[in-house]
C-alpha positions, 0 to 999 in steps of 0.5 A: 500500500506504500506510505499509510497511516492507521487508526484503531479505535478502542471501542472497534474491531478494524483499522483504517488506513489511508494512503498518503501520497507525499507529492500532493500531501494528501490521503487518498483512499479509506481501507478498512481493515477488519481484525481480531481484538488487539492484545498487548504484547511485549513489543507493542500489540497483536492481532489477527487479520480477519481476510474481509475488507471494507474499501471506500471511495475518498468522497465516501459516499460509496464502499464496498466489501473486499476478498469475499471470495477468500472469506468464504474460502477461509471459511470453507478450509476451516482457517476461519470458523464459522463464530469467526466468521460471523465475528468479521461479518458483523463488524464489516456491517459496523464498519460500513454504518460508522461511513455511512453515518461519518462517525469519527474518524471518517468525519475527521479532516485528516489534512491536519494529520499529515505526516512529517518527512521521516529520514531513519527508520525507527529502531525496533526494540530486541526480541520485536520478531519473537512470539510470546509463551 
């Protein structure tokens, strides 16, 4: 996806990212990541990606679901229970009634969040690429 930012939300099951285009200094594009509960861990957080997405149009005045034909593959191939599923399902409609009402962040002015030029990669902390337990 290049350059991004994503915002999780406490309170829901999925990510947004937006693209940022330096040239223009702008977002373009709303990605909705859905995903399992985020757990702390000693290097930050983990989570599980859900396969279902939700793609939106800048203006969002239209979205639409993404790999549900992977989803249901997944589904099929016992990768993803059926309570998983129905888990994913439920938040994509969430996901797309939080667009369809603007509820924040999707009703932020997300120019304000422009990142700043970076010239290093940040240092990751030892024992980043471990599992826990």
């Amino acid at each position: 996806m290049g350059e991004n930012v994503r915002v999780h939300l406490k309170d829901r099951q999925y990510s947004i990212l937006r693209n940022w285009n330096p040239v223009e200094r702008q977002f373009r594009g709303w990605y909705i990541n859905l995903e399992l509960p985020w757990k702390s861990s000693h290097c930050g957080y983990d989570s599980a990606d859900l396969i279902l997405d939700v793609v939106a149009s800048d203006d969002l005045r239209s979205w639409r679901l993404k790999d549900e034909d992977e989803f249901r593959w997944a589904g099929d191939a016992g990768i993803l229970d059926s309570s998983t599923m129905r888990f994913a399902e439920r938040q994509a409609r969430l996901a797309m009634d939080d667009i369809a009402h603007l509820r924040w962040p999707f009703s932020a002015d997300w120019s304000r969040w422009a990142p700043r030029a970076v010239s290093f990669a940040p240092r990751l902390p030892t024992g980043w690429d471990q599992l826990d337990g």
